[in-house]
C-alpha positions in Angstrom: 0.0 0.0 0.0 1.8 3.3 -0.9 1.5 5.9 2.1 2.0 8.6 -0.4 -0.4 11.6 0.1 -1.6 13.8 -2.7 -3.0 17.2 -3.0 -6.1 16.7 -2.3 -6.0 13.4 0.3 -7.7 13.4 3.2 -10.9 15.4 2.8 -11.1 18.3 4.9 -7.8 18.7 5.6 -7.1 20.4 2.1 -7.3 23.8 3.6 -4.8 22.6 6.3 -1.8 21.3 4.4 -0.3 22.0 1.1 2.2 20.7 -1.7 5.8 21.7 -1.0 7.7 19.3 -3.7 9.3 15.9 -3.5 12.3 14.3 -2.2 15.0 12.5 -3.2 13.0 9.2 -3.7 10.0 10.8 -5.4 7.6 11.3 -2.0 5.2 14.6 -1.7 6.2 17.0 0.9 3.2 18.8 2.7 3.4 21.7 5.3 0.8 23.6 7.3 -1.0 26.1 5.2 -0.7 29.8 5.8 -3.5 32.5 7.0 -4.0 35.4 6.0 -2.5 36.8 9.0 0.7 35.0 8.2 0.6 36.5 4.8 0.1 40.0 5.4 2.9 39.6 8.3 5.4 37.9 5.6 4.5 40.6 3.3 5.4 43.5 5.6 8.8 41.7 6.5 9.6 41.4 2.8 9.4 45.1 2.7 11.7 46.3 5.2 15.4 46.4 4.4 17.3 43.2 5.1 20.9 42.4 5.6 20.6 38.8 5.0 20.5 37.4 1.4 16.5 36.0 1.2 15.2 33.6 -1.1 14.8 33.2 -4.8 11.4 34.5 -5.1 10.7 34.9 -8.4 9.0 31.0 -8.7 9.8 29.0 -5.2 8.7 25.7 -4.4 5.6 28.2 -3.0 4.0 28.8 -6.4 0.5 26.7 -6.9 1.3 23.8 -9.4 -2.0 23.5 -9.8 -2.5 27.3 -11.0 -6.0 27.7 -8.3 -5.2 31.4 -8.6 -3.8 31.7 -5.1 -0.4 32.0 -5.2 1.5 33.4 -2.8 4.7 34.9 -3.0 6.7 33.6 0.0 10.2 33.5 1.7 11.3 30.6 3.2 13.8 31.9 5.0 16.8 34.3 4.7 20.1 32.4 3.3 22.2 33.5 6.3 26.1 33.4 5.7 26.5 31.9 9.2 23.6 29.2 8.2 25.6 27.7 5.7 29.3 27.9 7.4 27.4 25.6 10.1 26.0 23.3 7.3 22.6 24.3 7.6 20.4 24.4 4.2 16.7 26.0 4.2 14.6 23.6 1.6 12.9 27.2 0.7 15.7 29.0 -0.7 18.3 28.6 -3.7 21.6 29.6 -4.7 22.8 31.8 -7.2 21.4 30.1 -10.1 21.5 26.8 -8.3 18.7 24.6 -6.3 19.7 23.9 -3.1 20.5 20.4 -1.8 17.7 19.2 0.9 18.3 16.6 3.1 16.2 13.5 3.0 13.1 12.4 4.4 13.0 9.8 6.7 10.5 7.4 7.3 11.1 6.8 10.9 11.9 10.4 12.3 15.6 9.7 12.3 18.5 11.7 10.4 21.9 10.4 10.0 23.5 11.5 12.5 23.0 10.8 15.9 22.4 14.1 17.1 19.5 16.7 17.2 19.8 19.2 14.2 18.6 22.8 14.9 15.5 23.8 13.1 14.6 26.1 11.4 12.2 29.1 12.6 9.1 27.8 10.5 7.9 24.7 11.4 7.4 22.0 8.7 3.2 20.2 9.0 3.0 17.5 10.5 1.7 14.7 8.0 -1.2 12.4 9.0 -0.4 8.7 9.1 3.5 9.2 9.0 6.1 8.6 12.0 6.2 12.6 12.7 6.9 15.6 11.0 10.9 15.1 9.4 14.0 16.4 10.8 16.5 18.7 9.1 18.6 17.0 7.3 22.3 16.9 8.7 24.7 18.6 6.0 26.2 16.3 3.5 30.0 15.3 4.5 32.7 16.3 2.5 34.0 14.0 -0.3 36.7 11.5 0.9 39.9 12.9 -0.5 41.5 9.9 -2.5 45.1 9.7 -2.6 46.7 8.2 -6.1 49.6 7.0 -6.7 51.8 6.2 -10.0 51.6 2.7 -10.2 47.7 2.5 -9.8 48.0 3.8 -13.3 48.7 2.4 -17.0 49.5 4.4 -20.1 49.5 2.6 -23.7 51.4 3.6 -26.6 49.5 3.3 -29.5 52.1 1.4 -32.1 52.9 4.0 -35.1 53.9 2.3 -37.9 54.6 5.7 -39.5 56.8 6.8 -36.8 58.7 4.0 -37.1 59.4 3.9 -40.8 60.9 7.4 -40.1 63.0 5.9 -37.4 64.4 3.2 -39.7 64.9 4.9 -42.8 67.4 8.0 -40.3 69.3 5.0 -38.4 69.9 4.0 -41.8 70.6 7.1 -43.4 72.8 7.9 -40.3 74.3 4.5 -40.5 75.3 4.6 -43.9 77.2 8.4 -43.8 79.0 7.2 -40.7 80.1 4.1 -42.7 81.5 6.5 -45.7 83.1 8.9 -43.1 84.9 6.2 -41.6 86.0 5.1 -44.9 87.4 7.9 -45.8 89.2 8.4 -41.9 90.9 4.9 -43.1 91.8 5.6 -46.4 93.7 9.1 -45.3 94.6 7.3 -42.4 96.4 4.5 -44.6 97.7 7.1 -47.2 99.5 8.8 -44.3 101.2 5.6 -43.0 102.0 4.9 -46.4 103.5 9.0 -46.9 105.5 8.6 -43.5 106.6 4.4 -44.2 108.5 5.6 -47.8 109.8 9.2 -46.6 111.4 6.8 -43.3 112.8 4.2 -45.9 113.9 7.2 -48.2 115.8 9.0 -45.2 116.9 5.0 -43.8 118.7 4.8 -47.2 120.4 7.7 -48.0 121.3 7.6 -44.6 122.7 3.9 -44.8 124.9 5.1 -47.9 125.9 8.4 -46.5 127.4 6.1 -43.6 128.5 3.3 -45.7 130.5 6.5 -47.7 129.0 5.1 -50.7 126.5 8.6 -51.8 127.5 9.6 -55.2 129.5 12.5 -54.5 130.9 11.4 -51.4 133.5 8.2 -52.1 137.1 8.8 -52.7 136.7 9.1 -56.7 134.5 11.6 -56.5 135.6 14.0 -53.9 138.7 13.6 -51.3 136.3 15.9 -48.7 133.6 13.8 -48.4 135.8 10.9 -48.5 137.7 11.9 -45.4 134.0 13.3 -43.4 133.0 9.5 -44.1 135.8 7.4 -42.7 136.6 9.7 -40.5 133.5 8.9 -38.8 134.0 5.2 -38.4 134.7 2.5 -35.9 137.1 0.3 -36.3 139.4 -2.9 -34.1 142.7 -3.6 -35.4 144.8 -6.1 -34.5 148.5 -6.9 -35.6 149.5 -10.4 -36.5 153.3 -11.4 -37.4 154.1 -15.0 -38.5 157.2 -16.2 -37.7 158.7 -19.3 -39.6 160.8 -21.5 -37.5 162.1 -23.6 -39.2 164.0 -21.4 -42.0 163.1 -18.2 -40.2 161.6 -14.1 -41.4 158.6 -12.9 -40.2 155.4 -11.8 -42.4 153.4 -8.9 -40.6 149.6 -8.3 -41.5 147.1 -5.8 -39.9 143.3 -7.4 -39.2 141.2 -4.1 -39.0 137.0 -4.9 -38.3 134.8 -2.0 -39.6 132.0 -1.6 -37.0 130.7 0.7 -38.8 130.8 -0.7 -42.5 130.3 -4.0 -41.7 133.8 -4.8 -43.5 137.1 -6.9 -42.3 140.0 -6.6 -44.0 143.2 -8.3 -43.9 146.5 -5.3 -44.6 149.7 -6.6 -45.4 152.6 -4.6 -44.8 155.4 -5.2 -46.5 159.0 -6.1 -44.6 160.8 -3.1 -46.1 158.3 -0.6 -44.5 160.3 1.9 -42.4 159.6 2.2 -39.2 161.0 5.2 -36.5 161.3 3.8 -32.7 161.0 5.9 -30.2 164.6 7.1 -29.7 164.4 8.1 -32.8 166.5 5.4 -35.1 165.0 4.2 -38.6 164.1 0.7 -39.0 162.4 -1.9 -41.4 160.0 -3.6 -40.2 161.6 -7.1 -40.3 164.1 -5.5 -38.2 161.8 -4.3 -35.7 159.4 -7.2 -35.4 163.0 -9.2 -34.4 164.3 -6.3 -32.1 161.9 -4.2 -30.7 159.4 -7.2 -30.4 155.8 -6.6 -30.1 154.8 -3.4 -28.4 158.1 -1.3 -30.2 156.9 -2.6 -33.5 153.2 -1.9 -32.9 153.7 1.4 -31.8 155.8 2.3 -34.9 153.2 1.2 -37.2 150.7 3.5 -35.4 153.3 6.2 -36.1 154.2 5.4 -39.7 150.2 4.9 -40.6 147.7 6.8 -38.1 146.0 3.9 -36.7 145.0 2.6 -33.3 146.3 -1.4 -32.8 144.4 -3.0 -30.0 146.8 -5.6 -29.6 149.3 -8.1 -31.2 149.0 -11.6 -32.1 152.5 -14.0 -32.2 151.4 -16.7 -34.6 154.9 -18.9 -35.2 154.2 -21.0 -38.2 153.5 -24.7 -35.3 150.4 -22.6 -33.9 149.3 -21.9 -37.5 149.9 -25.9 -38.3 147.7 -26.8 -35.2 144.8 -24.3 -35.6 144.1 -25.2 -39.2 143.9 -28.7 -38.2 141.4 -27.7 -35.0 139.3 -25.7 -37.8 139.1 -28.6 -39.9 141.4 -27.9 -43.2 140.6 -24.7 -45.5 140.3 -23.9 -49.0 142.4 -21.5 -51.2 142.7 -20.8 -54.9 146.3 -21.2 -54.7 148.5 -19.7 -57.5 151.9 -22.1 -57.7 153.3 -25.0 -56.7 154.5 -25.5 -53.4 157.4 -28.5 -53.0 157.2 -30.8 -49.9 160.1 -29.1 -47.6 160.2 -32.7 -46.0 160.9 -34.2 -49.2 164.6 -35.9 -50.0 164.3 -36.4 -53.7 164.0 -34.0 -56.2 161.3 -34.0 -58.8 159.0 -35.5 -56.1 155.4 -34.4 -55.9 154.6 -30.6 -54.6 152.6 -30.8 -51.5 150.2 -27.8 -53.2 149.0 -28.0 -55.9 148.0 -24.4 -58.3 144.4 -24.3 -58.9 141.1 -23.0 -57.4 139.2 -24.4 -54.1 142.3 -26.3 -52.8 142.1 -27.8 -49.7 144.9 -27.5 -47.6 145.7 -29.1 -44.4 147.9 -27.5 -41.3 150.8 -28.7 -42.8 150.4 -27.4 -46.5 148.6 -24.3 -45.2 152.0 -23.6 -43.4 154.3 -24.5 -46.2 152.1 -22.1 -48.6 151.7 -19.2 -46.6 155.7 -19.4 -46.4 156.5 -20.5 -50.1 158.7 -17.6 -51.5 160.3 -18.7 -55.3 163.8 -18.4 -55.7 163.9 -14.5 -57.4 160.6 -13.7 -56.4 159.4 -10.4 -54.5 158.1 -10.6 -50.9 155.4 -9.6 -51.7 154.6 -12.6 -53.4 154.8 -15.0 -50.3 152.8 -12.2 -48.1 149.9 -12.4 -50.4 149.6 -16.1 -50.2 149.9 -15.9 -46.1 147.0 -13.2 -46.6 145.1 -15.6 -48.7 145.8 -18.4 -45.9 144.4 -15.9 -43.1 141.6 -15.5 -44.6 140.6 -19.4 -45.2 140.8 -19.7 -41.9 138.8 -16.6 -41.0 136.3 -18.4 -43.5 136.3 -21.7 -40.8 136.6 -20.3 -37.9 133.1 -20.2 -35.6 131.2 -16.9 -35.2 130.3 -17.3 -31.8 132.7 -15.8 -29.5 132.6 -18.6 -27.4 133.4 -21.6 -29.5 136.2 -19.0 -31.2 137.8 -18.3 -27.7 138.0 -22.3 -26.8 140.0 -22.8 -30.0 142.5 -19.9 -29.1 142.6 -21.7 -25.9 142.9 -25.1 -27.3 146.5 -23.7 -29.1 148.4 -22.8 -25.6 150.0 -20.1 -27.1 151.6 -17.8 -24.5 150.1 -14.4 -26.1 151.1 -10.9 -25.7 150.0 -9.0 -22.4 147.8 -6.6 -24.5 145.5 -9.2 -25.9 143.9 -12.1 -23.9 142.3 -15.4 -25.0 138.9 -13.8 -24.2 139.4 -11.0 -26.6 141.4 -12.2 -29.1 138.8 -15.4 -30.0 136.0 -12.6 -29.5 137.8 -10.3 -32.2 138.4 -13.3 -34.4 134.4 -14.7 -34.4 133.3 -11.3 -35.7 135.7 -11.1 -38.4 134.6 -14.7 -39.0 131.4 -13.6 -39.0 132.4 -11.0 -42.0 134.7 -13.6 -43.9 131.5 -16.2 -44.1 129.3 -13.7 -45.1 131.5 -12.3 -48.2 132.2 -8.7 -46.9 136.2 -10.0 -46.1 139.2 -9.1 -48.6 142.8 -9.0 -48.4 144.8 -5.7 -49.4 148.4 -4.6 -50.1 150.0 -1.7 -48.5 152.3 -0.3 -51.2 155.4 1.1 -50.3 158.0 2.3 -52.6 161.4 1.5 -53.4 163.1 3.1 -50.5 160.4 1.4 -47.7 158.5 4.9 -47.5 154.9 5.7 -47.7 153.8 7.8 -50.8 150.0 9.6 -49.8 149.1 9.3 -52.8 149.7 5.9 -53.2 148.3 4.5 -50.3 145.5 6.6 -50.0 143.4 3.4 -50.8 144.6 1.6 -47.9 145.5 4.2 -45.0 142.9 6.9 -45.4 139.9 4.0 -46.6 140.6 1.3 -44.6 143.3 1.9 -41.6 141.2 5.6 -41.5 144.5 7.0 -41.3 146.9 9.5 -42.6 150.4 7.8 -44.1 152.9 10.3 -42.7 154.8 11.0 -46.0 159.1 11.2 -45.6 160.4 14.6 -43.8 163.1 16.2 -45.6 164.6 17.9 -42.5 164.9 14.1 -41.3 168.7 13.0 -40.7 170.4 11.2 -43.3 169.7 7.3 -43.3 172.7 5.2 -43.5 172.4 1.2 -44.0 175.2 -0.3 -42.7 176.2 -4.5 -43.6 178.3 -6.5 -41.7 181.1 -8.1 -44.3 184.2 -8.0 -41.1 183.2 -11.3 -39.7 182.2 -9.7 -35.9 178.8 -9.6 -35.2 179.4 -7.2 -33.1 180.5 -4.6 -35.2 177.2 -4.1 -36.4 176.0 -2.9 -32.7 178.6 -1.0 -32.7 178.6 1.3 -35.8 174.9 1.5 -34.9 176.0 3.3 -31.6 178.2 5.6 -33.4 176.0 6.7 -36.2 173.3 7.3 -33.9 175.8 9.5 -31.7 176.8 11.2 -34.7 173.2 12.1 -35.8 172.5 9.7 -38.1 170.0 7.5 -38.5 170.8 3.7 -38.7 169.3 1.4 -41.2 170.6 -2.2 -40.6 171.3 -4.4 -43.8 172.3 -7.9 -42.5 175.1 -9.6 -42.6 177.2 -10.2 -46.2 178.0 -14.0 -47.5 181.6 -12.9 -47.0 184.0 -11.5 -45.1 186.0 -8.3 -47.2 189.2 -7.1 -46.3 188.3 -3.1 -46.8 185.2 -1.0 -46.1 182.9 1.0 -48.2 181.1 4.2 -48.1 178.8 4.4 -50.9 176.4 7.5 -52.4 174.0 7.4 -55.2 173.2 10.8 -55.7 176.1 13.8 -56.1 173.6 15.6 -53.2 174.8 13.0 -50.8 178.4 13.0 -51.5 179.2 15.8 -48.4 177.2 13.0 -46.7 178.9 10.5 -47.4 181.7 12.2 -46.1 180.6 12.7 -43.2 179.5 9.0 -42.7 183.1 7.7 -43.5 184.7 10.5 -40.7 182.2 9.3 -38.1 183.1 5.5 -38.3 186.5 6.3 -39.0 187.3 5.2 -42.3 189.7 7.1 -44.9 187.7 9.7 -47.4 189.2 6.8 -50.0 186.8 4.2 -48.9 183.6 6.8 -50.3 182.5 5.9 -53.5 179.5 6.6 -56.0 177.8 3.4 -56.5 173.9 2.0 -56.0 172.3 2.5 -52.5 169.7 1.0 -51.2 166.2 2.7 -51.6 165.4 3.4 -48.1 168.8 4.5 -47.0 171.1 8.1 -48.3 174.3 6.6 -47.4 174.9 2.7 -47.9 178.1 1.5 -45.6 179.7 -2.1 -45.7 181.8 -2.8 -42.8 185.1 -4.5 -43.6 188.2 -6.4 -41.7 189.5 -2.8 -41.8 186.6 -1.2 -39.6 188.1 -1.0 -35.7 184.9 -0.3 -33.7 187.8 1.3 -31.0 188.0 3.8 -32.8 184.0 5.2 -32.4 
């Protein structure tokens, strides 16, 4: 049954109650109607001036719905700033353009709240058959303030396949220039290794040759400056060897010079009529001084004579050379003659060395080669052929330093104080090293008729190879006299040595004649020399009848052959 009153329910009652509106859930509202009385008052308070903010009153919930003709303009109630700061709403009166929010009826007399809600000054009807007239409603509680976070939410991309396309085709675009970029980095990259590899092998080169001395311009045919600037500047170990023969005696005398900085050995022979100067001052060969003076005299002579620097100096008599060819193994020599066997008895036997090329030779025909001198022939024949020897066995020795210095060991020699086993098998591996390898020759010092150095004629070997400077004959040097022993005393040789030097002269021995002669010469070759000569035959204390023009020796002024006649008491 719906409890729902209309207008006009109840019968008499019409005059007593009338139609507000609705609520929320769609039930009629009803309050007590007014008098006339009421009216007029209402009317009159409408009038006055108010401070309060009344009621839209254009079309209220007053107004008749059912247009009887009696409509009443009324105010439900002034909209009181206070009213609504306490929550307060009057159903009667509106906002600015806005209804107002009413509370809801209830049923049962209750509101929400627990507590009693203060009314308003006109009183709401009471409605027949209902729990009692309705409450104000309490005001309507704030909304709850939500807190939200960022992970309570989602977002979705929406997939562009545009967007992408656009992405693909720049990475590629951007892709592909960085690709040619860094093609072209590499390609100046490898052009400029390239420029800097041949300028370093260009400046390597020339380099090489300017300090090999072999730029155009710069070796000895070309121009004597640059030739000097270029040796000059190099390193080099030199060592003196001299060979002695035992068993039919001489010495042979060669120079074994290592360019460090070439890259070059070379074997120097020097000749036996080289003269040398000793210290004192007295004029030698140097066959004479390798037998007198020994080993240091005669090594510093040569640095005199030739510039050079000798380390140190190597005795080889001709049993040690036997003994370290057949350590090494035998050698091979393009020998130019026929050696004899010295051992043999008969004549017309076989030679022990045979002429031709790649012969191999043992200690024993090594020795009798590199000692073979043909009846007539020059020294320098026989020196050549030890240099050729040398150098075979250069070509066997070993090129470490170690093996080398166990073979110098291996021969016992007793060795000069200025070179050591160590050093002299260390020296001999790196020339080794050179004589295997093809940079090794053998070379000549000339020397003219009279034993002296001409510069120009040994420029080759001095100034290119030794690095030196060949000290060329001083013409304010004292007159050389060679003097030969023909009395029979060997002791007259000492003698007129003594005398001569005395005297101011300087001594150049000849040896010993054949044969004894009864009277003594003083001979001159050149009408210059006669006053010399003179001289000579005064200071030894023969008569001026013993000087006579004849041939001289080429290394000597004055040539003096002592006879029976020659009293050394008398110097």
């Amino acid at each position: 049954m719906n409890d729902r009153y209309d207008a006009g329910y109840g019968g008499g009652h019409d005059d007593q109650y009338e139609l507000v509106g609705y609520d929320e859930y769609g039930r009629p509202i009803y309050r007590q109607a007014q008098t006339q009385a009421q009216t007029h008052a209402q009317t009159q308070a409408q009038q006055a001036p108010q401070t309060s903010y009344e009621g839209y009153g254009q079309q209220g919930y007053g107004y008749d719905p059912y247009h009887t003709g009696q409509q009443q303009p009324q105010t439900y109630g002034s909209y009181d700033t206070s009213t609504y700061d306490t929550g307060t709403y009057d159903t009667g009166s509106y906002d600015t353009g806005t209804y107002g929010t009413s509370a809801p009826y209830d049923p049962y007399g209750q509101t929400a709240s627990s507590g009693q809600q203060p009314r308003v000054a006109e009183q709401t009807a009471h409605i027949p058959q209902q729990a009692g007239p309705p409450q104000e409603a309490a005001p309507a509680p704030e909304p709850e303030q939500r807190e939200y976070h960022t992970e309570q939410f989602s977002f979705v991309e929406e997939p562009d396949q545009d967007s992408e396309d656009v992405i693909d085709w720049l990475n590629f675009t951007e892709n592909r220039t960085e690709r040619r970029e860094e093609a072209k980095r590499r390609a100046r990259s490898r052009l400029v290794a390239l420029a800097v590899v041949m300028a370093l092998v260009a400046v390597g080169g020339v380099g090489y040759l300017w300090f090999a001395g072999k730029l155009p311009g710069l070796s000895s045919s070309d121009t004597k400056t640059g030739t000097t600037t270029a040796t000059g500047a190099q390193k080099r170990d030199v060592i003196v060897v001299h060979l002695h023969n035992t068993a039919k005696g001489g010495t042979s005398t060669a120079l074994l010079v290592d360019n460090t900085t070439t890259k070059q050995g070379t074997t120097v022979l020097l000749p036996n009529s080289l003269v040398l100067t000793d210290e004192d001052g007295t004029t030698t060969t140097l066959a004479k001084s390798v037998e007198d003076d020994g080993s240091s005299g005669t090594r510093d002579a040569i640095d005199t004579v030739l510039g050079t620097d000798i380390q140190g100096t190597w005795r080889l008599d001709t049993p040690y050379l036997q003994n370290l060819v057949d350590l090494i193994g035998d050698i091979d020599v393009d020998t130019d003659t026929d050696v004899p066997d010295p051992s043999a008895k008969k004549k017309g036997a076989a030679p022990l060395v045979h002429k031709g090329e790649d012969q191999t030779l043992s200690g024993k025909m090594a020795v009798a080669y590199a000692t073979y001198r043909a009846p007539g022939e020059a020294q320098n024949a026989q020196l050549e052929r030890f240099g050729q020897v040398m150098q075979g066995v250069l070509r066997k020795m070993s090129s470490d330093p170690k093996a080398a210095t166990v073979t110098v060991q291996t021969l016992a020699q007793i060795l000069d104080p200025s070179l050591t086993d160590q050093d002299l098998g260390t020296f001999l591996a790196k020339l080794a090293d050179l004589a295997k390898g093809g940079d090794y020759k053998s070379a000549l010092l000339p020397v003219q008729t009279d034993g002296t150095l001409s510069a120009q004629a040994s420029a080759s070997v001095v100034k290119d190879v030794l690095g030196g400077t060949a000290k060329s004959p001083d013409q304010d040097a004292a007159v050389s006299v060679s003097v030969q022993n023909a009395s029979g005393s060997k002791s007259d040789t000492e003698d007129a040595r003594v005398v001569l030097l005395n005297g101011g002269f300087t001594f150049l021995e000849a040896g010993t004649a054949s044969s004894a002669q009864a009277t003594s010469k003083v001979t001159y070759s050149d009408a210059g020399n006669k006053e010399n000569a003179t001289e000579v035959a005064k200071t030894l204390g023969l008569p001026d009848s013993s000087v006579t023009k004849g041939s001289v020796p080429g290394n000597a002024d004055v040539a003096v052959v002592l006879g029976q006649d020659y009293k050394p008491s008398s110097s």
